[in-house]
C-alpha positions as CSV (number, residue, x, y, z in Angstrom):
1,X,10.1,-7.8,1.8
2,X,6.5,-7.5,3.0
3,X,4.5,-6.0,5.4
4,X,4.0,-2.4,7.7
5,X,8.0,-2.2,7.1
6,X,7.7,-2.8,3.4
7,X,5.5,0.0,3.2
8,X,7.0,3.6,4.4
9,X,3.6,5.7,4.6
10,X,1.5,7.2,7.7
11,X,0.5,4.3,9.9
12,X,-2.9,6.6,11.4
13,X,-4.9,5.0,7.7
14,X,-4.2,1.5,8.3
15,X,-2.9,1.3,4.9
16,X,0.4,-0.4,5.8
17,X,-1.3,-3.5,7.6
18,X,-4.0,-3.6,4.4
19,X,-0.7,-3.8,2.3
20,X,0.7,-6.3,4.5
21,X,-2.0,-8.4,4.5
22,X,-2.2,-8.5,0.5
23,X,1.5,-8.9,0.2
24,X,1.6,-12.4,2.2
25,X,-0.9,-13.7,0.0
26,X,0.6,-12.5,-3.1
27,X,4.2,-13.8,-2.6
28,X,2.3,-17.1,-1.7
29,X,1.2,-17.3,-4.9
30,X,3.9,-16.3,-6.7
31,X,6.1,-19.1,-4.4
32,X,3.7,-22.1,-4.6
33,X,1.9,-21.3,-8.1
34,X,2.8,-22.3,-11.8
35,X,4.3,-18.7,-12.8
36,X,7.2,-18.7,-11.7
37,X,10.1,-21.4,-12.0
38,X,11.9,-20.8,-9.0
39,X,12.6,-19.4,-5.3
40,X,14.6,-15.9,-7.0
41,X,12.1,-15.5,-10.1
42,X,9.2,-15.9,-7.8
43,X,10.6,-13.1,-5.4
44,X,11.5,-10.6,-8.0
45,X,8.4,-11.3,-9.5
46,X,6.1,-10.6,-6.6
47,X,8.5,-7.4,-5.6
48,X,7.3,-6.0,-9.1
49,X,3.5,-6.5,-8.7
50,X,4.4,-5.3,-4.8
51,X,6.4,-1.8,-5.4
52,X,3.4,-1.2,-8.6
53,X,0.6,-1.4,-6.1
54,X,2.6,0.1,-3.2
55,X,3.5,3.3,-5.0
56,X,-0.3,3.9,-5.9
57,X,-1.7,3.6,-2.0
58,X,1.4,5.4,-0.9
59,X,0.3,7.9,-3.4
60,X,-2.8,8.3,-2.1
61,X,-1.7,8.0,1.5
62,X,0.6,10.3,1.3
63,X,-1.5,12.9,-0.6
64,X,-4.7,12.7,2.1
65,X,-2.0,13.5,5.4
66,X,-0.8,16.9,3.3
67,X,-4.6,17.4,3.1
68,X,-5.2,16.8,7.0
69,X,-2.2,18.8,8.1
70,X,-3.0,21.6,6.0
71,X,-4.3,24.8,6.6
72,X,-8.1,24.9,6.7
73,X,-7.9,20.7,7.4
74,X,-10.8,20.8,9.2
75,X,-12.7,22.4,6.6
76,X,-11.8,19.6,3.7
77,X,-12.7,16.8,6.2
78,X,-16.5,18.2,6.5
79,X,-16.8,18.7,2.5
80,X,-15.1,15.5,1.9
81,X,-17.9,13.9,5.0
82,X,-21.2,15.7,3.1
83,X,-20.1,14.9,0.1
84,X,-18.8,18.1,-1.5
């Protein structure tokens, strides 16, 4: 439901632990806040928000290991580093 195994991406970014950290706090809210009325509401609620901001740093995750396993990898990471 939360956490590194909530989140299938490349664990070299840190990006699953990042995730992790925001999901605890967000289902906290969503359990002990005013939104939602109960237990099952409050889950499905904070699994929306949760897949919604998952899929965009998967996204991003996913598209930055293609570019560091590619061919000319090296290259991208020094133009990315000055800048370019």
């Amino acid at each position: 439901m939360l956490g590194d195994a909530a989140h299938r991406m490349p664990p070299y970014a840190g990006e699953g632990v990042n995730m992790a950290m925001q999901d605890a706090y967000e289902l906290a809210e969503y359990l002990t806040g005013s939104l939602c009325t109960d237990i099952p509401s409050a889950i499905a609620a904070y699994e929306t928000q949760m897949c919604k901001r998952a899929a965009e740093v998967t996204g991003q995750t996913l598209y930055n290991t293609q570019m560091l396993h590619s061919e000319g990898a090296l290259s991208n990471i020094l133009k990315i580093m000055q800048g370019a």
